[in-house]
C-alpha positions as CSV (number, residue, x, y, z in Angstrom):
1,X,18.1,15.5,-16.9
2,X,15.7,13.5,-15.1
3,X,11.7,13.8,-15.2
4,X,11.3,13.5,-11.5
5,X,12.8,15.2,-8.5
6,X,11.2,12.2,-5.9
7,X,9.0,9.1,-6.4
8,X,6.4,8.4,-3.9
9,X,6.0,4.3,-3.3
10,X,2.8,2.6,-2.1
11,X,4.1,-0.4,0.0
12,X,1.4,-3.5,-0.2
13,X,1.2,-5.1,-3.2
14,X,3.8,-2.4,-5.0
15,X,6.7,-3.0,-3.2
16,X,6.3,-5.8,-1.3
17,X,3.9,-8.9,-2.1
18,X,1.1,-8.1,0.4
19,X,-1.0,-11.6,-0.8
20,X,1.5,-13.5,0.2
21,X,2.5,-11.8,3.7
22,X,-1.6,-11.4,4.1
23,X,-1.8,-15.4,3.4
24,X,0.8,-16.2,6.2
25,X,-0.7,-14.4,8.9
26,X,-4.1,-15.4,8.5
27,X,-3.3,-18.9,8.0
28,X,-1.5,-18.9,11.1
29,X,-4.2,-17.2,12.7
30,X,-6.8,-19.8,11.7
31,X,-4.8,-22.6,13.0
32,X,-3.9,-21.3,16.5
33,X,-7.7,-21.5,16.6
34,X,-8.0,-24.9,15.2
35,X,-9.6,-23.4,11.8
36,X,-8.1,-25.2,8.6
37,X,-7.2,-22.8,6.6
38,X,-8.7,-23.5,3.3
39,X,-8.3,-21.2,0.0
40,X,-12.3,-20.1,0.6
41,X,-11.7,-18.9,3.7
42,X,-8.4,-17.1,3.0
43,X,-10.2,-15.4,-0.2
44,X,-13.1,-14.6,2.1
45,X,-10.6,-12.6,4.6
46,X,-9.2,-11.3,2.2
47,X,-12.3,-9.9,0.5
48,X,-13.0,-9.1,3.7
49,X,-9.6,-7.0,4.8
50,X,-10.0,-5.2,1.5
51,X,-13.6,-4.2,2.0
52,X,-12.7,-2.5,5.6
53,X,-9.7,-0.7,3.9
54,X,-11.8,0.6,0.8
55,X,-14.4,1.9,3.9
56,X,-11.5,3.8,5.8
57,X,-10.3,5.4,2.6
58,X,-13.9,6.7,2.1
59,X,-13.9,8.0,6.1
60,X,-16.5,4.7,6.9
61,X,-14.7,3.7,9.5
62,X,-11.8,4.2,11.9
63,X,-8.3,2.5,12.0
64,X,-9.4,1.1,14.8
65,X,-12.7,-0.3,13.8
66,X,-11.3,-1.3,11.3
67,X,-8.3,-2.9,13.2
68,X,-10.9,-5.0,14.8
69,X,-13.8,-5.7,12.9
70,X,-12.1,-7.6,9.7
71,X,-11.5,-10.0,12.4
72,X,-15.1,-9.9,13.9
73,X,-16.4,-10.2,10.4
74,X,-14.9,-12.7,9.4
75,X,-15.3,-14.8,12.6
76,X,-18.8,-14.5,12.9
77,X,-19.2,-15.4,8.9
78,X,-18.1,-18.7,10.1
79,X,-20.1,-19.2,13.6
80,X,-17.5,-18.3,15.4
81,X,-18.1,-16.2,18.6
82,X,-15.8,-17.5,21.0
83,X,-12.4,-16.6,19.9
84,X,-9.7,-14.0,21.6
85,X,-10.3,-10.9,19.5
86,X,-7.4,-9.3,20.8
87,X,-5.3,-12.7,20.3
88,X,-6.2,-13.3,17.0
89,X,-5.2,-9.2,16.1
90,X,-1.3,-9.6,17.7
91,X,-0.4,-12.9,16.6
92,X,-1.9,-11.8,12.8
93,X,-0.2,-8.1,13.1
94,X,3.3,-9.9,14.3
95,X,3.2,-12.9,11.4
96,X,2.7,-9.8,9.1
97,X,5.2,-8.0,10.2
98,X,8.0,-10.1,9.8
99,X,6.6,-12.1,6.9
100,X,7.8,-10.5,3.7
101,X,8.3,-11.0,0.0
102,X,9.5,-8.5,-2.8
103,X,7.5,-7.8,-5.3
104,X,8.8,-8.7,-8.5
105,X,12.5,-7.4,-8.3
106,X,11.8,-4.0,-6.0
107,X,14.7,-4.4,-3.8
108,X,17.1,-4.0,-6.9
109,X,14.8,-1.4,-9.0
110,X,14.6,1.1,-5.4
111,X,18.3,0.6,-5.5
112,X,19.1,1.3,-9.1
113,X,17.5,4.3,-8.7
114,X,19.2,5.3,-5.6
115,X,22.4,4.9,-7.3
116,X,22.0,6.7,-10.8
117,X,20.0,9.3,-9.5
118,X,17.3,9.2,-11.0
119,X,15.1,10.3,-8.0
120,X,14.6,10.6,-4.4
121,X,12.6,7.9,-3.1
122,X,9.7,8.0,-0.1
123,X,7.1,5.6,0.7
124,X,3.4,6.6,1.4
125,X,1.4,3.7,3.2
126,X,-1.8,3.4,5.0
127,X,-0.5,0.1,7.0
128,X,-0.1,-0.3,11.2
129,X,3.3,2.0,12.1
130,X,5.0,-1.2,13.9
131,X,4.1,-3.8,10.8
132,X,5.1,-1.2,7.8
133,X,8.4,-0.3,9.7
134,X,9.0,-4.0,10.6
135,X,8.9,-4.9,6.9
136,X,10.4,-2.2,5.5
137,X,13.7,-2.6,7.8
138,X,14.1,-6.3,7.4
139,X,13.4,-6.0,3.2
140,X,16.2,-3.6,3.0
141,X,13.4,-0.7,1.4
142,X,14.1,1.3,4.1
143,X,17.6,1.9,3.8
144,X,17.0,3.5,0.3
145,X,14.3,6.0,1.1
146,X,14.6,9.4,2.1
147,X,11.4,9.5,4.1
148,X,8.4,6.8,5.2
149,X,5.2,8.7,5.7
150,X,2.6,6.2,7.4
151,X,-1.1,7.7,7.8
152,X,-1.6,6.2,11.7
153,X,1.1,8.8,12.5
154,X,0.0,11.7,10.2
155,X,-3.4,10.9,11.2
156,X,-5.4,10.6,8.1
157,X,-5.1,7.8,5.2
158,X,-4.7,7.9,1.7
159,X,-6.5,9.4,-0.5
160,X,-7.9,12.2,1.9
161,X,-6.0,15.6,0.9
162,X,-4.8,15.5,4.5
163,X,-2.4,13.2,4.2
164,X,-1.0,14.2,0.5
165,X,-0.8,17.4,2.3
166,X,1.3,16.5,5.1
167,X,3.7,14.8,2.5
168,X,4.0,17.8,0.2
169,X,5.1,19.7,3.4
170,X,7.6,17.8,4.4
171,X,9.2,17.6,0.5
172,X,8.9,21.4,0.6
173,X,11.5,21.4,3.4
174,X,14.1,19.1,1.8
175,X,13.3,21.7,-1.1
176,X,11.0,19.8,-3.4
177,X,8.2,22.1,-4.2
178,X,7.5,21.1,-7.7
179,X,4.8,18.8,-7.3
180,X,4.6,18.0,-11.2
181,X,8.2,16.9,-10.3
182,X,6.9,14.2,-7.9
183,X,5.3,10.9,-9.0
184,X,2.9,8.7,-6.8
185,X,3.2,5.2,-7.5
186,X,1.0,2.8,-6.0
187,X,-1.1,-0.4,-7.6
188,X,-4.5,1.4,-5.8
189,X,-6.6,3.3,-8.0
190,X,-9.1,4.2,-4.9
191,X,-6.2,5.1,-2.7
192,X,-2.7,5.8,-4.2
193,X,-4.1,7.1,-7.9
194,X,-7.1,8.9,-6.8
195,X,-4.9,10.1,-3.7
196,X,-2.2,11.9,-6.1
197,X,-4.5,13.0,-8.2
198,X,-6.7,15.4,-5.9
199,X,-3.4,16.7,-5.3
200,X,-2.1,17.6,-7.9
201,X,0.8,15.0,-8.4
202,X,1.3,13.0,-11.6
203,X,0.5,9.3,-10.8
204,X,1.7,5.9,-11.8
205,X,-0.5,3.3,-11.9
206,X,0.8,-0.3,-11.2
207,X,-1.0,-3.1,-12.4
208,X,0.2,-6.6,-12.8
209,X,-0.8,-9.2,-14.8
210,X,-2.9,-6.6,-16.7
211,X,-5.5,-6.1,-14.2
212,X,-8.7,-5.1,-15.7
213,X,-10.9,-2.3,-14.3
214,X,-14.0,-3.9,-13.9
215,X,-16.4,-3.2,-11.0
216,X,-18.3,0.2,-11.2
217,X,-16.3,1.9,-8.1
218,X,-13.1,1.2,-9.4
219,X,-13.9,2.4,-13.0
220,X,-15.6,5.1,-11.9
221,X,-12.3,5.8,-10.3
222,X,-10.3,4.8,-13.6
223,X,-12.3,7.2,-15.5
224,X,-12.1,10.2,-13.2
225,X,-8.5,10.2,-11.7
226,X,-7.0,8.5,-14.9
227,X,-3.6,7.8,-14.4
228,X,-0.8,9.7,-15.7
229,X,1.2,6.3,-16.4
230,X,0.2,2.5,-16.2
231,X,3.2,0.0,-15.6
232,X,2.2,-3.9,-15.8
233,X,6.0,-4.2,-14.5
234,X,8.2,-2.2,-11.8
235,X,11.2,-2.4,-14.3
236,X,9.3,0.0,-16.9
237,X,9.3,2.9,-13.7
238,X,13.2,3.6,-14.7
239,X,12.0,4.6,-18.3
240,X,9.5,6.9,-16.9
241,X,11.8,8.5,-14.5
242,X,14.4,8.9,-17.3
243,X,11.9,10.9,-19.6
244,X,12.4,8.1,-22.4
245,X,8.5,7.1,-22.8
């Protein structure tokens, strides 16, 4: 009998490799502008990106704000005023959304699963609609979930009840009411871990390469939404789902 009636996947950097994709499109970016694209400054977008998405999941800023001003910030860290906002956005949002790469072996794991059973599979993503869908249809993910919830159509992002609400109501119609039967798995402890968490849904807590918990948010967060699981690899999710650790 298996443990779990559905699995819940987190998209960037559980799925899919979102460094690399993230690297890609900001690269590009940087040259159409005539910036080299140097490892400081892609680690200083990056840092960046990550800070504007860690304010929206706290309700700091809009999508759209935030949409915009990872650009602006970044710009203007480096003197530069004169650029095509809005440019800069499509050309970065369309290089992201056909620029993909799995992470480890998803593609195979998601369809594994599919095929013995062992749960139904949805993804839960705070990403742009058009760029999530993009790369979900050309990786071959979507194919092998049931549902793709996106928070810029249900209108709030993870971790805010809202949107783990939305998702619970639409499991309860396929007839998955059970939510200690559902597992969140994300490598986010602020979004996808704390997300589950406040609603009451075991969690799975993805981190490669052993990443530590270091900085006092994210420990804080650690400490308070512990995970109900931690993977360092995708492969150990099929023990888990079998009921064998």
């Amino acid at each position: 009998m298996r443990r779990f009636d559905a699995v819940l996947w987190d998209v960037d950097g559980t799925l899919l490799d979102f460094l690399y994709a993230q690297r890609k499109a900001i690269s590009k970016c940087m040259t159409e502008i005539s910036m080299e694209p140097t490892e400081e400054r892609i680690a200083k977008y990056s840092e960046i990106n990550d800070g504007y998405w860690k304010r929206l999941e706290l309700g700091e800023v809009t999508k759209e704000q935030l949409l915009v001003g990872r650009f602006t910030s970044f710009l203007e860290f480096y003197g530069i005023t004169d650029a095509d906002i809005n440019a800069f956005r499509t050309s970065y949002q369309d290089t992201l959304a056909n620029v993909f790469a799995y992470q480890e072996n998803s593609l195979e794991i998601c369809r594994e699963i599919k095929a013995q059973g062992l749960a139904g599979q949805y993804v839960i993503t705070n990403g742009i609609t058009s760029v999530q869908m993009r790369k979900l249809q050309l990786s071959g993910l979507a194919e092998l979930m049931e549902d793709i919830f996106i928070s810029e159509q249900i209108g709030v992002p993870k971790p805010q009840k809202g949107f783990f609400d939305h998702c619970i109501a639409k499991l309860a119609e396929s007839g998955l009411t059970d939510r200690n039967r559902l597992l969140v798995v994300g490598d986010s402890l602020t979004s996808d871990i704390k997300g589950g968490a406040l609603s009451g849904i075991p969690t799975c807590w993805y981190r490669p390469d052993e990443i530590r918990v270091e900085d006092p948010l994210t420990r804080s967060v650690y400490e308070k939404y512990h995970p109900t699981y931690e993977i360092s690899h995708l492969e150990e999710i099929k023990d888990i789902l079998r009921g064998t650790v």
